[in-house]
N, C-alpha and C positions, 0 to 999 in steps of 0.2 A: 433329446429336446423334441417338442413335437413340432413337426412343418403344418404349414397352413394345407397340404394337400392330406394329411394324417386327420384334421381337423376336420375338411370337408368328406373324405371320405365316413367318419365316424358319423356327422351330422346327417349325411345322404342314408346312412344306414338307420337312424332312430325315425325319417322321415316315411320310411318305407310301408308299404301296406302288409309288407309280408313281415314286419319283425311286430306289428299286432296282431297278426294271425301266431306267429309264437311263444310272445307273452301271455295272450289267450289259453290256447294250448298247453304252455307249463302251467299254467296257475287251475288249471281245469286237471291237473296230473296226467295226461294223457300224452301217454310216444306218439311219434311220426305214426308210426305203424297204424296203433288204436284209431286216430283221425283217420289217415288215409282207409282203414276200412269201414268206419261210421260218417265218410263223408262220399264215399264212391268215388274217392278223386284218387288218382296213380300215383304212390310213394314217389316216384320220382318226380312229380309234376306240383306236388304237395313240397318236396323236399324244397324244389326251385323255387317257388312260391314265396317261401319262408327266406333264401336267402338274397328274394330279391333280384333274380337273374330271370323271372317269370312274370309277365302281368297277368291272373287270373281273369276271364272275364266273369262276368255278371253272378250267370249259370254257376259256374263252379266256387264264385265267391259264397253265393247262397245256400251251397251244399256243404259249404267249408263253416258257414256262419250257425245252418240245422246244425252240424255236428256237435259245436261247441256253445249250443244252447242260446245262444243270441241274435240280434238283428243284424245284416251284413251294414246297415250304419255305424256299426260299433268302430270297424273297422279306418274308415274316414277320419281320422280324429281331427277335430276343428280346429285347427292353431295356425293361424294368416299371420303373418307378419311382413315387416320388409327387408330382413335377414335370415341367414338357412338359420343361423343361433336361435334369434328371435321363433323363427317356426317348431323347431325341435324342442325347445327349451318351459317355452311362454304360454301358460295358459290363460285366458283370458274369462274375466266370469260369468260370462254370456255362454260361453263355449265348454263349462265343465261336461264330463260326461257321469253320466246316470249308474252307479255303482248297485242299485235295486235290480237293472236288467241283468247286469252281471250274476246277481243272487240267484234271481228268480224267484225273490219274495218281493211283495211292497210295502206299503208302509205298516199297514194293519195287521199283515202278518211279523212283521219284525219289531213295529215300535217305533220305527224313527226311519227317516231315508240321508241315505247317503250319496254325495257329489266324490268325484274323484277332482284333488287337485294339484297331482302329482301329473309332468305331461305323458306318463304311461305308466304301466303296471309290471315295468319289467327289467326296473334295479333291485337293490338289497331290499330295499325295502318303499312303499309310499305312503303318501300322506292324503287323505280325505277333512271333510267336511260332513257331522252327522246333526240332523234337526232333529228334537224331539217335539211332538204336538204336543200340547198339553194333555196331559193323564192319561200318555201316551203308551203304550207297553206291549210284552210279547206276548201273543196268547197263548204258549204254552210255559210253563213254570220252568225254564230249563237256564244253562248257563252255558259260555262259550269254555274252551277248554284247547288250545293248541301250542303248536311251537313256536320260538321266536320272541317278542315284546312286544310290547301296546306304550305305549304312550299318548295324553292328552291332556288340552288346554282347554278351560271353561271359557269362551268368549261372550256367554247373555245364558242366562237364567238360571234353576237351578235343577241338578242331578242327583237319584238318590244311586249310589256305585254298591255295586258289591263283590266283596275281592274276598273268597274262599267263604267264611260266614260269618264276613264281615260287613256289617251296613256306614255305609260313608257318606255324607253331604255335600256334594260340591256347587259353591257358586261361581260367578264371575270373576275371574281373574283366577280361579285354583286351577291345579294341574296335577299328574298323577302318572306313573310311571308302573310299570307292573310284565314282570314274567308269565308269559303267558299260557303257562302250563299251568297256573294256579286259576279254577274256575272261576267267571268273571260276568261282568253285563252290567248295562246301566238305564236306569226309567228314571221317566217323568213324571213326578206324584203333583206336580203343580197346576196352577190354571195359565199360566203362561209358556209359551215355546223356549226352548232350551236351547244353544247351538255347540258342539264342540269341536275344536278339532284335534286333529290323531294321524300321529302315524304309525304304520304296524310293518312288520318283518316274522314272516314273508308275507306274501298273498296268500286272504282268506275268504272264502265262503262263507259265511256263518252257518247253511243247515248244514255244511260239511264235518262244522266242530263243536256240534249241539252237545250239549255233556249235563243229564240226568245226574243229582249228588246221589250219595252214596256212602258207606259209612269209611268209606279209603278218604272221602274228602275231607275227615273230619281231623283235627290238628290236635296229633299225639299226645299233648296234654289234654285234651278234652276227652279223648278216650280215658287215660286212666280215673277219672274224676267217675265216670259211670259205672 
């Protein structure tokens, strides 16, 4: 059974600045080791950091923030409440955070931007928020391509999806499920903004899992036809 001290110690832990410096860190693939050498901060002082027995200051948070390609605001995560639950737990819409800085694309380069509204990036999996502008798209022809699922709901406008070399339509109210080893992406061919939301397992990059087709992508009955 869990005790109310099992509970706060868990909540004290997701509250922490160092278990966003970790989640950061795995979702960027990089060991202790790799950061503590691309950030100049001492494996041990990096390790403490992370598990929260360390308050970094400023200086070493923004060596820690260079390394893993972001602003040391990433870290702060905005969640006020008047319970540890409520703070851990609760994101508030005012307060999502910016999943573009995360990329290191924006909107022009990717198509669409994404909110994160999951209150971190560092269970099974999270859930975001993507806008597409109107006739909105990637500038380069490619498709995503990784491990894990995608999942998503059309809440306003419509999507043109394509799942292997397959063209799909979604409007409001559709939704779509997909392994995400099978190559994938979605634009906006309309004159209206588009929103959806998704959750995906695990954390993704997008130019991490850029995926050029190929003739391996094409579906073994379409091979023998040619």
């Amino acid at each position: 059974m869990t005790t109310k001290n099992t509970v706060h110690t868990m909540v004290q832990s997701l509250l922490t600045m160092g278990s966003e410096v970790r989640q950061l860190r795995k979702a960027r693939q990089m060991t202790l080791k790799a950061l503590s050498q691309a950030s100049g901060v001492s494996l041990s002082h990096l390790s403490a950091v992370e598990r929260g027995s360390s308050q970094p200051s400023m200086e070493v948070l923004s060596s820690i923030a260079e390394a893993l390609s972001v602003t040391p605001d990433w870290f702060f995560a905005r969640r006020p409440g008047a319970g540890p639950m409520e703070q851990a737990c609760v994101v508030r819409a005012q307060n999502r955070r910016n999943l573009n800085s995360l990329y290191q694309q924006d909107a022009q380069e990717l198509g669409y931007t994404d909110t994160l509204l999951s209150s971190s990036i560092g269970g099974d999996f999270y859930m975001g928020l993507s806008v597409y502008e109107p006739y909105s798209d990637r500038l380069e022809d490619t498709l995503l391509k990784h491990v894990g699922e995608v999942h998503a709901f059309m809440i306003e406008g419509e999507l043109e999806v394509q799942i292997a070399d397959e063209l799909i339509t979604l409007r409001e109210g559709d939704s779509y499920s997909v392994d995400a080893s099978i190559p994938h992406r979605a634009r906006n061919r309309t004159d209206s903004t588009a929103r959806l939301i998704w959750a995906i397992s695990p954390v993704v990059i997008p130019k991490d899992v850029l995926h050029q087709r190929d003739e391996t992508d094409i579906p073994d009955q379409k091979k023998a036809k040619t």
